[in-house]
mmCIF file as Biopython writes it, N, C-alpha, C and O atoms, coordinates in Angstrom:
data_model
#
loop_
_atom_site.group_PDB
_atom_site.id
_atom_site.type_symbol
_atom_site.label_atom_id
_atom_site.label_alt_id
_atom_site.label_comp_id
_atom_site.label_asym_id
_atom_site.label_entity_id
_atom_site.label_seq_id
_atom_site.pdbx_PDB_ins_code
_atom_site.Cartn_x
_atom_site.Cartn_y
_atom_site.Cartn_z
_atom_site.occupancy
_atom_site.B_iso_or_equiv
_atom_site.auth_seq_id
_atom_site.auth_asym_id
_atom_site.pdbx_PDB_model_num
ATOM 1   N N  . UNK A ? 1  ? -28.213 -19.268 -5.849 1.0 0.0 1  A 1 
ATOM 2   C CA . UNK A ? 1  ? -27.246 -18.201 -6.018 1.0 0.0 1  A 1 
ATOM 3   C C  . UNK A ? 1  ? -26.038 -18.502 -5.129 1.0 0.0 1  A 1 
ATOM 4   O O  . UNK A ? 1  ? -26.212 -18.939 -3.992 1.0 0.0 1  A 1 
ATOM 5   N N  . UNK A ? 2  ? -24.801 -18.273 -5.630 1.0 0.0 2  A 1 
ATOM 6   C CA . UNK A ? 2  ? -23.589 -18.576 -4.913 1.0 0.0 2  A 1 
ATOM 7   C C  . UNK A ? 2  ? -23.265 -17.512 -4.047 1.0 0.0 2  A 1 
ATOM 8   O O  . UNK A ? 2  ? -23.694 -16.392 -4.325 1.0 0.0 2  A 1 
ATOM 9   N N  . UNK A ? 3  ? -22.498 -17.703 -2.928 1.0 0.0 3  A 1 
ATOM 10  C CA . UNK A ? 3  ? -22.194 -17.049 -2.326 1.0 0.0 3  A 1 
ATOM 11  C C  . UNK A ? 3  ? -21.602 -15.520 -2.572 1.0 0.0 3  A 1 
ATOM 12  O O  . UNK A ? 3  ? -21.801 -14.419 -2.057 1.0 0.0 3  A 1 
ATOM 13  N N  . UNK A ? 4  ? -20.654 -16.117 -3.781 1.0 0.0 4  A 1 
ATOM 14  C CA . UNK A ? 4  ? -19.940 -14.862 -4.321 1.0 0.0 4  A 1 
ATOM 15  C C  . UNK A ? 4  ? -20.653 -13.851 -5.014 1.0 0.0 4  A 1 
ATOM 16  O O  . UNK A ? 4  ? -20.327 -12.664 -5.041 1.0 0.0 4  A 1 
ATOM 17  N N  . UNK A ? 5  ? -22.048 -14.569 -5.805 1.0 0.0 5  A 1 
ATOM 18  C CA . UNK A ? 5  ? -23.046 -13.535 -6.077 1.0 0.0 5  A 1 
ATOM 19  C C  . UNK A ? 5  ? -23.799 -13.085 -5.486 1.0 0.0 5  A 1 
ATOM 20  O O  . UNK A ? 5  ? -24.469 -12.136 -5.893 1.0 0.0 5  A 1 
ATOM 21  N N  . UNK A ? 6  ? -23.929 -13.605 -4.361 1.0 0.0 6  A 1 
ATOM 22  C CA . UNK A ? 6  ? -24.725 -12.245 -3.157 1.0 0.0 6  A 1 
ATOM 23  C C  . UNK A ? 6  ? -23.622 -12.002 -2.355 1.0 0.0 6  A 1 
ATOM 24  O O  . UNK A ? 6  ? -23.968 -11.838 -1.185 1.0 0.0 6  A 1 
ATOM 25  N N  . UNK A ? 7  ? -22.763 -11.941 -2.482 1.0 0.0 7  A 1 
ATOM 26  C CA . UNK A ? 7  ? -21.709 -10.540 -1.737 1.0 0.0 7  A 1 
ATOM 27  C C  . UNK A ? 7  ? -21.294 -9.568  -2.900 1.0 0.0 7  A 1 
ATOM 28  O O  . UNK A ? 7  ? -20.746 -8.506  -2.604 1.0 0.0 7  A 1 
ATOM 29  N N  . UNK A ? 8  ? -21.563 -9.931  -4.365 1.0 0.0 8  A 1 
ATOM 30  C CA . UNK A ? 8  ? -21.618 -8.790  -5.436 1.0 0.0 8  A 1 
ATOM 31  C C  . UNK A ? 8  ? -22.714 -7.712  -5.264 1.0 0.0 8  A 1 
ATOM 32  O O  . UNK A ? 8  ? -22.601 -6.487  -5.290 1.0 0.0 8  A 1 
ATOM 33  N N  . UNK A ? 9  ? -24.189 -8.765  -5.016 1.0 0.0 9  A 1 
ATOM 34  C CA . UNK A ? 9  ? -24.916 -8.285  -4.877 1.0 0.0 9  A 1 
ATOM 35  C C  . UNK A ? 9  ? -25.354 -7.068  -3.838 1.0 0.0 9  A 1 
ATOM 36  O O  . UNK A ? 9  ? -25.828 -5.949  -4.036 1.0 0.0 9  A 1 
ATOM 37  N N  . UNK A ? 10 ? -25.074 -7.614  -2.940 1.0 0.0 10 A 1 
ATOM 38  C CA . UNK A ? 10 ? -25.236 -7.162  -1.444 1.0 0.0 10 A 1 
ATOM 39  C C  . UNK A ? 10 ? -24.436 -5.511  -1.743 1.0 0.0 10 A 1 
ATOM 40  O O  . UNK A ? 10 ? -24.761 -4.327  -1.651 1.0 0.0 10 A 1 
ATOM 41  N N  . UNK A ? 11 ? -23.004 -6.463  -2.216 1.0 0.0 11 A 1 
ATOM 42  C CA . UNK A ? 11 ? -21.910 -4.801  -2.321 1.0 0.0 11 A 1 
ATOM 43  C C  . UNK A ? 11 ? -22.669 -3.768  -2.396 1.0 0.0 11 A 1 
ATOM 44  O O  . UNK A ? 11 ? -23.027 -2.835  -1.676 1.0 0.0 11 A 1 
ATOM 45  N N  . UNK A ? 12 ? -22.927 -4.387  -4.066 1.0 0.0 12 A 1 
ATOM 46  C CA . UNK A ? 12 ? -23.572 -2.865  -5.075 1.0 0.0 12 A 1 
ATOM 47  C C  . UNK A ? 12 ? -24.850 -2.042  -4.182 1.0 0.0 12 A 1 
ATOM 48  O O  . UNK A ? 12 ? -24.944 -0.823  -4.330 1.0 0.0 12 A 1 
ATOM 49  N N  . UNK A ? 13 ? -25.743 -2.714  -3.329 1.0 0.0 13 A 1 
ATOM 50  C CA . UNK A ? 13 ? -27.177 -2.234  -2.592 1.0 0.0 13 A 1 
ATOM 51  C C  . UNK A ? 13 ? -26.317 -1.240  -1.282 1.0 0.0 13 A 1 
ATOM 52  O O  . UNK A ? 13 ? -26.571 -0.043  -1.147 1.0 0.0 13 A 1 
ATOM 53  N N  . UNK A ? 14 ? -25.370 -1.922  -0.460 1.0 0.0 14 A 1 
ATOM 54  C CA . UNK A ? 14 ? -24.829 -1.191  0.604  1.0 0.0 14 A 1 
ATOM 55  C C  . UNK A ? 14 ? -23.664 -0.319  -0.375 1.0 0.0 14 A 1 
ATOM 56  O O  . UNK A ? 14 ? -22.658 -0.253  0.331  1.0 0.0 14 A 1 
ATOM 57  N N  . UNK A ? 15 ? -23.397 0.356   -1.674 1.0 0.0 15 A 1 
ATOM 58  C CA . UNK A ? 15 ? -22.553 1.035   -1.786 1.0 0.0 15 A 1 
ATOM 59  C C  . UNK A ? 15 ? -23.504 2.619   -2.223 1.0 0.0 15 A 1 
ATOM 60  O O  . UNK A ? 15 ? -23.345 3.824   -2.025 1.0 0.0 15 A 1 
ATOM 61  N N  . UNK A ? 16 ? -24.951 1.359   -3.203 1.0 0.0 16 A 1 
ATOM 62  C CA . UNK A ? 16 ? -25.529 2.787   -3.638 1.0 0.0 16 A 1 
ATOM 63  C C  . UNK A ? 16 ? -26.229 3.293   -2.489 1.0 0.0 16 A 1 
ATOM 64  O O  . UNK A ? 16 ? -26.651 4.447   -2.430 1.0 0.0 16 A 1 
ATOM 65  N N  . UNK A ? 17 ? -26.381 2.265   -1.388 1.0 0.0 17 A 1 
ATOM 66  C CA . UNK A ? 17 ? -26.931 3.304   -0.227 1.0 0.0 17 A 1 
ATOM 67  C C  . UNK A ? 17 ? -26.061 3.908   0.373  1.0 0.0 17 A 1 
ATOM 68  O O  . UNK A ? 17 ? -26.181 5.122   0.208  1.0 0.0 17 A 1 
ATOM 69  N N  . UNK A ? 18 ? -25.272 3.641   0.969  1.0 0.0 18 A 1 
ATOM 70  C CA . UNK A ? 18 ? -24.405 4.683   1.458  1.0 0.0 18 A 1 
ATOM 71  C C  . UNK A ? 18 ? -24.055 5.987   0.734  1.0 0.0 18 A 1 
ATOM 72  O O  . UNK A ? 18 ? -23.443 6.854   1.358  1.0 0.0 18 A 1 
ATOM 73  N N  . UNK A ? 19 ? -24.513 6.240   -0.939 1.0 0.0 19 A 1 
ATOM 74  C CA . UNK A ? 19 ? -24.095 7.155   -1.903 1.0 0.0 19 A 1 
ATOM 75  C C  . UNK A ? 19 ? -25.266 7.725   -1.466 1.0 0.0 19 A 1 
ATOM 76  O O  . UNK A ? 19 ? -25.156 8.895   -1.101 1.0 0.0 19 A 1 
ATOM 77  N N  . UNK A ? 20 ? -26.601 7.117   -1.387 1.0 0.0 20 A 1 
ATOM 78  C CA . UNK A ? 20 ? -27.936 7.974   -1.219 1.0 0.0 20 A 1 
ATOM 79  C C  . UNK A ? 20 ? -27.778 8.918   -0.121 1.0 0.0 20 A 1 
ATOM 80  O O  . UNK A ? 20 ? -28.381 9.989   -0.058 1.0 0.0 20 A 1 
ATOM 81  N N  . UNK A ? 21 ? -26.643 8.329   1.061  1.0 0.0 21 A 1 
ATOM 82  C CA . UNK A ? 21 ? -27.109 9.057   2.402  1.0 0.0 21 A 1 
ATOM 83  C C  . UNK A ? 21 ? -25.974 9.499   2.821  1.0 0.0 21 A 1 
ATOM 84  O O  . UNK A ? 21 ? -25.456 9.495   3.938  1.0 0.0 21 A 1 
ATOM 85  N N  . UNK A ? 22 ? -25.481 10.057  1.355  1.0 0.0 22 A 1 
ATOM 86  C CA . UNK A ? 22 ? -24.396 11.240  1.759  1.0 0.0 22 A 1 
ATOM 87  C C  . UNK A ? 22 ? -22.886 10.753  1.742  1.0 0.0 22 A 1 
ATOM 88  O O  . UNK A ? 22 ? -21.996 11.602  1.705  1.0 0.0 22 A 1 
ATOM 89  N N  . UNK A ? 23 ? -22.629 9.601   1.766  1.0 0.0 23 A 1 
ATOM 90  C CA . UNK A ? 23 ? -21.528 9.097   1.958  1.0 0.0 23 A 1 
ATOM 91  C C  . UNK A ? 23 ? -20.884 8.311   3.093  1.0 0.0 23 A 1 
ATOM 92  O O  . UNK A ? 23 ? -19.752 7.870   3.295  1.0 0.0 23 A 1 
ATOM 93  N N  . UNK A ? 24 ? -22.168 8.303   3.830  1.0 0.0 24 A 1 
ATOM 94  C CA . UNK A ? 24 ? -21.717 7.262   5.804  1.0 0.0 24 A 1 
ATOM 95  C C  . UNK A ? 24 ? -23.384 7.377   5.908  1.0 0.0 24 A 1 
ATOM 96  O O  . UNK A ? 24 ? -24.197 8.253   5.615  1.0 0.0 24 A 1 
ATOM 97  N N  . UNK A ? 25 ? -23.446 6.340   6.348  1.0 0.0 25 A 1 
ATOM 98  C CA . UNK A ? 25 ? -24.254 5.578   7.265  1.0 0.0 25 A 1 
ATOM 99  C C  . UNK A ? 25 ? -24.003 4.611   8.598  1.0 0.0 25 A 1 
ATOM 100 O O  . UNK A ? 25 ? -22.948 4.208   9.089  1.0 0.0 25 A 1 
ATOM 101 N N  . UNK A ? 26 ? -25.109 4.440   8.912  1.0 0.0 26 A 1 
ATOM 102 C CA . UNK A ? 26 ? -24.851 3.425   10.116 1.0 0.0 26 A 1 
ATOM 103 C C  . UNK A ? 26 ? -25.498 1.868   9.417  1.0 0.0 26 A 1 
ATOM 104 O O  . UNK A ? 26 ? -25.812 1.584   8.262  1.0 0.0 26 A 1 
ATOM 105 N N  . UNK A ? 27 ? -25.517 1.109   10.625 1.0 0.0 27 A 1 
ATOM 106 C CA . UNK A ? 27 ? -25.687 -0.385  10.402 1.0 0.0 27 A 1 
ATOM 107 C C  . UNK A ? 27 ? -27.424 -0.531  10.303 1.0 0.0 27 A 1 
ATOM 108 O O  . UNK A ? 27 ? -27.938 -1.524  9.789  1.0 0.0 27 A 1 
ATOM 109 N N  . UNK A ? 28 ? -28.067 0.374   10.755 1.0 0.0 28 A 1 
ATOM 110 C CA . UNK A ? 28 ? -29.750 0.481   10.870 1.0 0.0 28 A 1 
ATOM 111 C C  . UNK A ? 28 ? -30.139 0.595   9.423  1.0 0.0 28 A 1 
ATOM 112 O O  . UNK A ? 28 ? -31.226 0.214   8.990  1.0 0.0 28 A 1 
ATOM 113 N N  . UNK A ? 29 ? -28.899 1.308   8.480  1.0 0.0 29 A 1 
ATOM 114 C CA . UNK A ? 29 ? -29.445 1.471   6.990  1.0 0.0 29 A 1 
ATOM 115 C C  . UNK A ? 29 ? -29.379 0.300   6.690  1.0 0.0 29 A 1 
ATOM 116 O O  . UNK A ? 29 ? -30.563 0.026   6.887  1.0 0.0 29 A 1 
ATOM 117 N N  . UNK A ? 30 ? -28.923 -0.654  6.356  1.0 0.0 30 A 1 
ATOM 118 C CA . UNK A ? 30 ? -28.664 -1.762  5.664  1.0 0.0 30 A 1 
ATOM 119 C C  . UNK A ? 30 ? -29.367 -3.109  6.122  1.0 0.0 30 A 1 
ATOM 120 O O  . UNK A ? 30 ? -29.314 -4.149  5.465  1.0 0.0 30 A 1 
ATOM 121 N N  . UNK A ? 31 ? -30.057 -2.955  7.378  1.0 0.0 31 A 1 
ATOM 122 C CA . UNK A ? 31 ? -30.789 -4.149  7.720  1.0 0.0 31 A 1 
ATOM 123 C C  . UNK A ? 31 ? -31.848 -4.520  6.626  1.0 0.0 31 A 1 
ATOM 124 O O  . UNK A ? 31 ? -32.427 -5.606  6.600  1.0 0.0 31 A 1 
ATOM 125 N N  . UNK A ? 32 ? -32.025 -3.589  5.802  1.0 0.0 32 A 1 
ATOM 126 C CA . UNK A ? 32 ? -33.118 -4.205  4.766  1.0 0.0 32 A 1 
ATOM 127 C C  . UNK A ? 32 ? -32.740 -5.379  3.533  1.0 0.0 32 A 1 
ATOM 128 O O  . UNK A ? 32 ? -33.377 -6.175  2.843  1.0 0.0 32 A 1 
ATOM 129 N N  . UNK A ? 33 ? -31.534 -5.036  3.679  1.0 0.0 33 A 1 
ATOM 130 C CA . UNK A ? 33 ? -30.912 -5.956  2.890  1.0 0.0 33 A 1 
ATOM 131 C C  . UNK A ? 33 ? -30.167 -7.734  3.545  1.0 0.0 33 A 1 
ATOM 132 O O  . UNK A ? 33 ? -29.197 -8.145  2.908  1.0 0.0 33 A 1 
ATOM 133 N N  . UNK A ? 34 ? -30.425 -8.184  4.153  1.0 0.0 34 A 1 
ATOM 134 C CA . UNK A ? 34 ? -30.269 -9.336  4.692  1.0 0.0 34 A 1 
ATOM 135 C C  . UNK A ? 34 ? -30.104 -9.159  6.241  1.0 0.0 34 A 1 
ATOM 136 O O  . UNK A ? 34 ? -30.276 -8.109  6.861  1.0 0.0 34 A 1 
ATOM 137 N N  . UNK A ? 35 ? -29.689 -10.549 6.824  1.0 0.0 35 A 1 
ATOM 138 C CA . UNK A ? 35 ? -28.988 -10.650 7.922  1.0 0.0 35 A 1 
ATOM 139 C C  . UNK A ? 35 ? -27.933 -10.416 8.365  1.0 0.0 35 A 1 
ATOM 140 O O  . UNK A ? 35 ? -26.896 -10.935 7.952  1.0 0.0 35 A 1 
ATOM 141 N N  . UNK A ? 36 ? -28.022 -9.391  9.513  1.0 0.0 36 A 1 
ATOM 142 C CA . UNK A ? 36 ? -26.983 -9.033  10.098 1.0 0.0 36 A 1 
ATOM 143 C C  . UNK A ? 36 ? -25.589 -9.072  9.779  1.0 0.0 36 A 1 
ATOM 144 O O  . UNK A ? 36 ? -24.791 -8.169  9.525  1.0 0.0 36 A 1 
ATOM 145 N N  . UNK A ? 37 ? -25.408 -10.977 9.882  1.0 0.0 37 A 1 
ATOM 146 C CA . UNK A ? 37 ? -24.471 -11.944 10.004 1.0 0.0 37 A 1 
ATOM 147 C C  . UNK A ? 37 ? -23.739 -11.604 8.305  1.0 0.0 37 A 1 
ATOM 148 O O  . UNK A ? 37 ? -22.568 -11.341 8.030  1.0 0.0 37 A 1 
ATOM 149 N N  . UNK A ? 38 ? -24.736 -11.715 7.542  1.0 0.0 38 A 1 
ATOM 150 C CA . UNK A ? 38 ? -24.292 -11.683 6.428  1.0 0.0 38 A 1 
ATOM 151 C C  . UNK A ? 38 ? -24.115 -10.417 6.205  1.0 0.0 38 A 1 
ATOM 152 O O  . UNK A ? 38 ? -23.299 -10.290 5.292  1.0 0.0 38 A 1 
ATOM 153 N N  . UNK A ? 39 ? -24.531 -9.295  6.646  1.0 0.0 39 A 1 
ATOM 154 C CA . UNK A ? 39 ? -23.987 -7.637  5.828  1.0 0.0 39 A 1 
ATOM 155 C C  . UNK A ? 39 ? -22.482 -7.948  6.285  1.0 0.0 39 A 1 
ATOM 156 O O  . UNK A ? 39 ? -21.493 -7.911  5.553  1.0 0.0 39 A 1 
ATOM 157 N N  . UNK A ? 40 ? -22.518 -8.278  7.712  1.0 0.0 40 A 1 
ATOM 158 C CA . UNK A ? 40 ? -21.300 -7.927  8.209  1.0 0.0 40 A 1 
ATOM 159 C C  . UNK A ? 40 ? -20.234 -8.603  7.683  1.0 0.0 40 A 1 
ATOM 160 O O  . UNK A ? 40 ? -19.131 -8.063  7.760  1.0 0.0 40 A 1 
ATOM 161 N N  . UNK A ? 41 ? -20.326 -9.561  7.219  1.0 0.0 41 A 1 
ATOM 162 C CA . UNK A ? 41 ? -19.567 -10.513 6.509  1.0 0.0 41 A 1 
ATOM 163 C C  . UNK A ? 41 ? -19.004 -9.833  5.274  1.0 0.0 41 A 1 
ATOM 164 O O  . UNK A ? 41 ? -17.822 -9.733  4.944  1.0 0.0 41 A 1 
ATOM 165 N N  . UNK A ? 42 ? -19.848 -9.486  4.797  1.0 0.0 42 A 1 
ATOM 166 C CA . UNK A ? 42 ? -19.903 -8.406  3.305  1.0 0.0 42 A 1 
ATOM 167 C C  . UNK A ? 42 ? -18.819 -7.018  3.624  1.0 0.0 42 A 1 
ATOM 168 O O  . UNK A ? 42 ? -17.751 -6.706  3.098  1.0 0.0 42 A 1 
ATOM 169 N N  . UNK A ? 43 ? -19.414 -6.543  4.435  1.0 0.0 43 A 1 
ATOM 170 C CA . UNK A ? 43 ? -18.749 -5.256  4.826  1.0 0.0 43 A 1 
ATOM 171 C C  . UNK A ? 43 ? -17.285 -5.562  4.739  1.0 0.0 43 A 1 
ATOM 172 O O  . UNK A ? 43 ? -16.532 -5.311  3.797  1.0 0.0 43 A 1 
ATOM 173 N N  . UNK A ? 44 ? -16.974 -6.213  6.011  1.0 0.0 44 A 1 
ATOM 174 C CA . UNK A ? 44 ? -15.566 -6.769  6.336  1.0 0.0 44 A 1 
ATOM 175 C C  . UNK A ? 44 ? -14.406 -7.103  5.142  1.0 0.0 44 A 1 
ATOM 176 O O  . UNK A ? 44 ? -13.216 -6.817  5.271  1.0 0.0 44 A 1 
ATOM 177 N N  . UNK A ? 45 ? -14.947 -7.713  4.053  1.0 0.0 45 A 1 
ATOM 178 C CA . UNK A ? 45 ? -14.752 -7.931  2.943  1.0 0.0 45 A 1 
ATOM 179 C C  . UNK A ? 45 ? -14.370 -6.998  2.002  1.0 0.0 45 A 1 
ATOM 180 O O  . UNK A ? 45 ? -13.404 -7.119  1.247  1.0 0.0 45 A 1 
ATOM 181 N N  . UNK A ? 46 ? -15.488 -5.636  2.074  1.0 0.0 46 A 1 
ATOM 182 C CA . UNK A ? 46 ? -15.203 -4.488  1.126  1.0 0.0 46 A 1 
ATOM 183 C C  . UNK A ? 46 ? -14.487 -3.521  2.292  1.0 0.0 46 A 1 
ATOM 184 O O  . UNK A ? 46 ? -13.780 -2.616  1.850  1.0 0.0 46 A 1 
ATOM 185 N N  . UNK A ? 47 ? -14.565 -3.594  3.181  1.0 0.0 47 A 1 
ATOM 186 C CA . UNK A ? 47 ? -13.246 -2.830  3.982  1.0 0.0 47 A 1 
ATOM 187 C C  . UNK A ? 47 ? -11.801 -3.726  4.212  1.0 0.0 47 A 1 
ATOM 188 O O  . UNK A ? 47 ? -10.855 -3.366  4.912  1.0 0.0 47 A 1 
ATOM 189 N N  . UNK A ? 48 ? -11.869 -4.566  3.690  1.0 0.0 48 A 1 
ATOM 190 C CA . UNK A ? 48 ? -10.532 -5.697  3.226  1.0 0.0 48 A 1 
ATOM 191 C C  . UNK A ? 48 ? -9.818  -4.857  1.721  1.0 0.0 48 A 1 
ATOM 192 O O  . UNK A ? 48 ? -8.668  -4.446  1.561  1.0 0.0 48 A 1 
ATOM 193 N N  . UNK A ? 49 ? -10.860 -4.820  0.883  1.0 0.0 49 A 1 
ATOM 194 C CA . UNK A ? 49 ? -10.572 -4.130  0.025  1.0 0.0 49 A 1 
ATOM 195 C C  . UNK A ? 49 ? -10.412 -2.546  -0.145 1.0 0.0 49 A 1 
ATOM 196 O O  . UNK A ? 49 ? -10.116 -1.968  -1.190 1.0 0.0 49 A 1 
ATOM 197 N N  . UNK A ? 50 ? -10.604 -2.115  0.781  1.0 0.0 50 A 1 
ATOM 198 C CA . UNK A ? 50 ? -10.482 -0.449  0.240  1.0 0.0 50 A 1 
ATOM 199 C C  . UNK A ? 50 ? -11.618 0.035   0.059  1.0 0.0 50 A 1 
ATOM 200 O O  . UNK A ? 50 ? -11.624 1.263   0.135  1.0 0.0 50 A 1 
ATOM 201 N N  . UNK A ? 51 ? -13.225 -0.741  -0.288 1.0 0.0 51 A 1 
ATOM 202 C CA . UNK A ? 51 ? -14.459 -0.064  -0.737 1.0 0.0 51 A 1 
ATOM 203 C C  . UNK A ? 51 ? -14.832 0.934   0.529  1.0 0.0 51 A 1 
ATOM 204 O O  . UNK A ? 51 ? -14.969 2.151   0.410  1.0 0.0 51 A 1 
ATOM 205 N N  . UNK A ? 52 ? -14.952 0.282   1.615  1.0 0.0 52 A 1 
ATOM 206 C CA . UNK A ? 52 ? -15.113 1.182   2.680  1.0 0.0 52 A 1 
ATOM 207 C C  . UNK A ? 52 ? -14.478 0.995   3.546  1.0 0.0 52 A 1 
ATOM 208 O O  . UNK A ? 52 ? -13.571 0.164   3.586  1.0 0.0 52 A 1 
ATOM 209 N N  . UNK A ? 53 ? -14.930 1.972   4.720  1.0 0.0 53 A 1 
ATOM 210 C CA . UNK A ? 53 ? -13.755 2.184   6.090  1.0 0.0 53 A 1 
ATOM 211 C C  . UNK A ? 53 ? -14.905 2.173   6.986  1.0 0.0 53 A 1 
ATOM 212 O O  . UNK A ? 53 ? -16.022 2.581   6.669  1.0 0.0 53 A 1 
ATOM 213 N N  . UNK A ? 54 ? -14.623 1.750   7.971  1.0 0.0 54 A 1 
ATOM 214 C CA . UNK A ? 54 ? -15.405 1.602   9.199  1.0 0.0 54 A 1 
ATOM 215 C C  . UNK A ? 54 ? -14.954 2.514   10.749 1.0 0.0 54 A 1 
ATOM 216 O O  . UNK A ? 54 ? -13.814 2.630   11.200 1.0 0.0 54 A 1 
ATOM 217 N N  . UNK A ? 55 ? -15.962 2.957   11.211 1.0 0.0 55 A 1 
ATOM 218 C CA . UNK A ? 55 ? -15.287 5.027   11.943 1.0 0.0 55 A 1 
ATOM 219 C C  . UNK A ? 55 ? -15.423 4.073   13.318 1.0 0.0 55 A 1 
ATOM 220 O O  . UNK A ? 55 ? -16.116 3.067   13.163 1.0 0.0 55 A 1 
ATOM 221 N N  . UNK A ? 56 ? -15.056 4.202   14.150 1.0 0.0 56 A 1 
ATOM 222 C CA . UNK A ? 56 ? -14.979 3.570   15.424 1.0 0.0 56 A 1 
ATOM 223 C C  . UNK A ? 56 ? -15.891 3.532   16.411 1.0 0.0 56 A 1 
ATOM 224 O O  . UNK A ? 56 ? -16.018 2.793   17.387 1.0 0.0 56 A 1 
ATOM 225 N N  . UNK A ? 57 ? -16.786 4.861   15.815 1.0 0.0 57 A 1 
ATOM 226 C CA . UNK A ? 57 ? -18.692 4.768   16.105 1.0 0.0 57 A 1 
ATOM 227 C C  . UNK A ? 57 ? -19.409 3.793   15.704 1.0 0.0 57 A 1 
ATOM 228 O O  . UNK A ? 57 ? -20.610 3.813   15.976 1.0 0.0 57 A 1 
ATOM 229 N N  . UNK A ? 58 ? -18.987 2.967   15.141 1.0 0.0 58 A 1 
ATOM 230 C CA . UNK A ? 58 ? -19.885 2.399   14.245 1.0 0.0 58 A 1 
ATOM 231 C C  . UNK A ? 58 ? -20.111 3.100   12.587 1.0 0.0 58 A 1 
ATOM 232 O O  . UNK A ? 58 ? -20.233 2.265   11.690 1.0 0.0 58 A 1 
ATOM 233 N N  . UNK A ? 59 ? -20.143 3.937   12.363 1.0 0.0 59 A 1 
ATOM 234 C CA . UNK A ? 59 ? -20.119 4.324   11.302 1.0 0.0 59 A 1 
ATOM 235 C C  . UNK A ? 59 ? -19.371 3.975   9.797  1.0 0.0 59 A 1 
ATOM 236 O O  . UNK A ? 59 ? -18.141 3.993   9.851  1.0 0.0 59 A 1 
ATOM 237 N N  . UNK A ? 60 ? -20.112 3.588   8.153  1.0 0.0 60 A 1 
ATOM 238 C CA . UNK A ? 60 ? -19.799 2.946   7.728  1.0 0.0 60 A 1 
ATOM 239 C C  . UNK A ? 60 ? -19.285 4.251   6.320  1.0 0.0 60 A 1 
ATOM 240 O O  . UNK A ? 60 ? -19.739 5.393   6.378  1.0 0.0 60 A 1 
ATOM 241 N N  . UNK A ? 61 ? -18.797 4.031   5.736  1.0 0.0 61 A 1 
ATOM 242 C CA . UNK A ? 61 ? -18.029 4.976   4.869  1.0 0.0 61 A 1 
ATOM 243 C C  . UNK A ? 61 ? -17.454 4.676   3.634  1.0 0.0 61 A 1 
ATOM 244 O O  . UNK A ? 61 ? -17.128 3.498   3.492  1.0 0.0 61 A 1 
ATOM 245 N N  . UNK A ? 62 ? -17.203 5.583   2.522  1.0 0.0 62 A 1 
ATOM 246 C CA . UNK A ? 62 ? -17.045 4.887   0.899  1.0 0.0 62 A 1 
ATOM 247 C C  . UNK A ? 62 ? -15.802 6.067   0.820  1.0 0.0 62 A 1 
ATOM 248 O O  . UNK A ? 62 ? -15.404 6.635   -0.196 1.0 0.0 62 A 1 
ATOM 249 N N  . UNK A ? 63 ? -15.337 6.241   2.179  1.0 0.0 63 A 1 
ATOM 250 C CA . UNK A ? 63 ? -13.895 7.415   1.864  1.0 0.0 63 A 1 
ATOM 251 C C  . UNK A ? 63 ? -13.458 7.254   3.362  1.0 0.0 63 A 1 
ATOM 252 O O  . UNK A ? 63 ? -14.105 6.963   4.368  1.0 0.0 63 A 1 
ATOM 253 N N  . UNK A ? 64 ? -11.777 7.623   3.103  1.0 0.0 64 A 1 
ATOM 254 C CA . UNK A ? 64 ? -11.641 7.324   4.867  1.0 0.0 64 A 1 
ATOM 255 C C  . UNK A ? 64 ? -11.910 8.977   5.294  1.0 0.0 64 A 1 
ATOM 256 O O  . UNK A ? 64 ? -11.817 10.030  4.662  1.0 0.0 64 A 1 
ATOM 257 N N  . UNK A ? 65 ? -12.247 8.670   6.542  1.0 0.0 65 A 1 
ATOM 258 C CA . UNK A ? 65 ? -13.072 9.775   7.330  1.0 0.0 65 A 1 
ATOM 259 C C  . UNK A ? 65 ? -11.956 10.715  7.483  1.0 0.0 65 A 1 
ATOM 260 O O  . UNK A ? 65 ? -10.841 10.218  7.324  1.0 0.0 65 A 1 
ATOM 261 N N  . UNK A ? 66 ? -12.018 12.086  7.784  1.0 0.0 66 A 1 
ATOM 262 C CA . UNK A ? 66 ? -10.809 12.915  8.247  1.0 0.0 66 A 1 
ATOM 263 C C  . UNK A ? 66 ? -11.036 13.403  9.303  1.0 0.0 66 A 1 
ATOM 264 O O  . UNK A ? 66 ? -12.024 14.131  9.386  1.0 0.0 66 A 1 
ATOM 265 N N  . UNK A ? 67 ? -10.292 13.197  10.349 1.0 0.0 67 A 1 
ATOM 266 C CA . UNK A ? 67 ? -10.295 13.694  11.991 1.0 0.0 67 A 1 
ATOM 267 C C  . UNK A ? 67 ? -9.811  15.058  11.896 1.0 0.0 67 A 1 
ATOM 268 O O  . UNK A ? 67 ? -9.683  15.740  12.913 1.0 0.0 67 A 1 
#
């Protein structure tokens, strides 16, 4: 599998989870889905794009947060 298809992959698992758990999670949700190295890689990527926003807690998000 190419790279680009497990960061499709990966996306879609860390987007419908974050949908399961309300809309934010932390980084403890997603360890089931690979290494570290690689979510974070992923993430960075879909917060490059607009998919999510990252809260300065750590906290991971599919909307930007409102203070």
């Amino acid at each position: 599998m190419s790279w680009k298809n497990i960061v499709k992959s990966m996306e879609s698992k860390i987007l419908r989870e974050i949908e399961k758990e309300g809309g934010a999670l932390g980084m403890k949700n997603l360890k089931q889905f690979g290494e570290e190295s690689e979510i974070k890689r992923v993430l960075a990527e879909m917060e490059k794009e607009g998919k999510v926003f990252m809260h300065k807690d750590g906290d991971i998000y599919t909307h930007e947060p409102k203070r």
